[in-house]
C-alpha positions, -999 to 999 in steps of 0.1 A, spaced: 259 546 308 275 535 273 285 504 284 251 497 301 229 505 271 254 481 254 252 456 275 210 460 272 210 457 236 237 424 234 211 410 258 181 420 236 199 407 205 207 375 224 171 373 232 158 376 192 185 350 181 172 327 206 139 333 194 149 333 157 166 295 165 135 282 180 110 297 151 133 286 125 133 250 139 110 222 117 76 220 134 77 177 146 58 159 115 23 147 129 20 112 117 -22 113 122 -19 141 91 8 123 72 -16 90 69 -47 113 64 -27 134 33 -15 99 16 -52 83 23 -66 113 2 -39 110 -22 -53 75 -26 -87 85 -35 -82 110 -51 -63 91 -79 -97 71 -77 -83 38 -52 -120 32 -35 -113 26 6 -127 7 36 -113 4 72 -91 -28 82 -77 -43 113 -46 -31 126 -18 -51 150 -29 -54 188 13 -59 201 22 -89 176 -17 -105 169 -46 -88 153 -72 -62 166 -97 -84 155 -117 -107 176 -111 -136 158 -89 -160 178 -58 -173 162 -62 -150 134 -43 -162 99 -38 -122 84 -34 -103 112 -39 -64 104 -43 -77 67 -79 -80 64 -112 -56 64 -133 -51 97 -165 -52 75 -176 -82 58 -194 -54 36 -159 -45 25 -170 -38 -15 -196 -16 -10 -183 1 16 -149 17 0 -154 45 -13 -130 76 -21 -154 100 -3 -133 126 6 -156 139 38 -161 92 48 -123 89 51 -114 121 73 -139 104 92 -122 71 91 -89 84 98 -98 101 129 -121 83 145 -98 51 140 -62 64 140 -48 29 145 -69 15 116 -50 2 88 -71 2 53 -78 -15 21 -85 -10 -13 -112 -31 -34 -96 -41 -67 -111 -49 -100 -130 -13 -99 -114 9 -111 -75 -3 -104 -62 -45 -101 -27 -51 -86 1 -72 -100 15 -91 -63 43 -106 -67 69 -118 -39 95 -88 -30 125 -101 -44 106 -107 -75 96 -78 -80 126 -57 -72 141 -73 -101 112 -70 -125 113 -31 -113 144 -23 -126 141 -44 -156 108 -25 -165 121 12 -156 154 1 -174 130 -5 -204 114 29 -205 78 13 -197 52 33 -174 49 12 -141 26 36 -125 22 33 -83 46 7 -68 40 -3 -30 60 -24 -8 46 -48 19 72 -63 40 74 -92 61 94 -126 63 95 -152 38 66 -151 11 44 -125 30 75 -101 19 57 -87 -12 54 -61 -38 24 -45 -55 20 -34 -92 -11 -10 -91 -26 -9 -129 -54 1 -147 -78 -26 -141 -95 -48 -174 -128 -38 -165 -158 -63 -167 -160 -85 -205 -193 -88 -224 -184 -124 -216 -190 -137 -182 -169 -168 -186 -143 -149 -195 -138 -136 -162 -136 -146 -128 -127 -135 -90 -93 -153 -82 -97 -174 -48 -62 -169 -40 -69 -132 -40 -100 -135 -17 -86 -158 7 -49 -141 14 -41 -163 43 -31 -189 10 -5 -166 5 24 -192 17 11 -218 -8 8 -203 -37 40 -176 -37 41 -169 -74 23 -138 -93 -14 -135 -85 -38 -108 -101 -63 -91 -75 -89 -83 -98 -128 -78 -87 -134 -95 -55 -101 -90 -41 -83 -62 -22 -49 -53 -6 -36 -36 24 -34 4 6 -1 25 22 2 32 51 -6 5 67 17 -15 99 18 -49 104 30 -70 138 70 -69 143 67 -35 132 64 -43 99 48 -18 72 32 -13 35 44 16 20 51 35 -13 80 35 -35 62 48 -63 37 78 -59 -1 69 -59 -1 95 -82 14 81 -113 -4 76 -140 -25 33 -139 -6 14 -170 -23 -11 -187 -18 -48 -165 -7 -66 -198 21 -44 -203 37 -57 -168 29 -87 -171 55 -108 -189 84 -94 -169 66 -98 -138 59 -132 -149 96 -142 -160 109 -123 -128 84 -151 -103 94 -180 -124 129 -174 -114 126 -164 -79 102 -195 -80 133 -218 -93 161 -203 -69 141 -207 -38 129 -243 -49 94 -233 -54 70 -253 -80 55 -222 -98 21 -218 -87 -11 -216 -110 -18 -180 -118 -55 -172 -114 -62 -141 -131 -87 -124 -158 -81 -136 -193 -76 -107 -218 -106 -103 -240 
């Protein structure tokens, strides 16, 4: 009788470890959630958002045939007053378009320093190295010059003067991306692809450097950012480009 009961409770304790071992097991990350949480994080630190295209196998959901920036682009040629960091608009967005990659409109309340990926690797450790604030880095992979990296600041805001400001062309047209490699400003009129976003050849634009941090000023990036294209631009046999960007007040 001993040895029965014995054997009944080893079979009852065999029973609560198995249970204990499944409980204590990580419940699988839901990717739908993870994008949702970092899309939020986004607006919340004030990045306005609108919906963009997203890869269809290795070309771009869009309609468009032949497409230069495919998954790179809004769906909405209303992109600007569209974006928005309404909280309640983007669950929306996220849910009802799970595949949808998304933008952010610069030059609102944030501009981004984009600068080719090798280029800015270097820059990044020279600034850190330095002790300055960089504030949110992403990362936007791809081959050759669509390999990039993004500086997220604080943006200049809009002059007294006019003429002293201007939306940069290279910025609104990013399929001139592989002519003009060097640093470009998005500032008002322009927008890039916001984390997390995937690209054909499973290819993605993520953070290295929380959304959250605090926006530095642009002008405090700027000449290591500039010194770091000018010599990726002279080891890879580039002319430097023309950098279109806001002049300082």
């Amino acid at each position: 009788m001993g040895s029965e009961s014995g054997r009944v409770r080893r079979g009852e304790q065999s029973r609560i470890s198995q249970w204990l071992r499944r409980r204590s097991k990580p419940a699988p990350e839901d990717p739908g959630r993870e994008r949702e949480a970092l899309l939020l994080a986004a607006a919340a630190a004030g990045l306005p958002i609108s919906p963009a295209a997203h890869p269809a196998g290795y070309r771009c959901s869009c309609d468009r045939i032949g497409c230069p920036t495919p998954a790179r682009h809004p769906v909405s040629f209303a992109w600007q007053t569209q974006s928005t960091t309404d909280r309640a608009q983007i669950e929306r967005w996220a849910r009802n378009q799970p595949q949808a990659n998304f933008i952010t409109a610069t030059g609102i309340v944030h501009d981004v320093l984009d600068v080719p990926l090798e280029a800015g690797r270097g820059a990044l450790e020279r600034l850190l190295a330095a002790g300055i604030e960089v504030g949110p880095v992403a990362e936007s992979a791809g081959t050759g010059e669509q390999a990039r990296m993004l500086f997220f600041t604080a943006t200049r805001g809009t002059p007294e003067d006019e003429d002293e400001w201007w939306p940069c062309e290279l910025d609104c047209h990013p399929e001139t991306m592989d002519e003009h490699p060097g640093l470009r400003w998005h500032c008002r009129g322009s927008y890039v692809l916001l984390p997390p976003s995937t690209l054909p050849g499973d290819l993605a634009v993520s953070w290295l450097r929380d959304v959250g941090q605090p926006l530095p000023d642009p002008l405090t990036l700027l000449e290591t950012l500039t010194d770091a294209c000018a010599q990726y631009a002279g080891e890879a046999g580039h002319t430097p480009a023309a950098v279109a960007w806001p002049l300082g007040r």
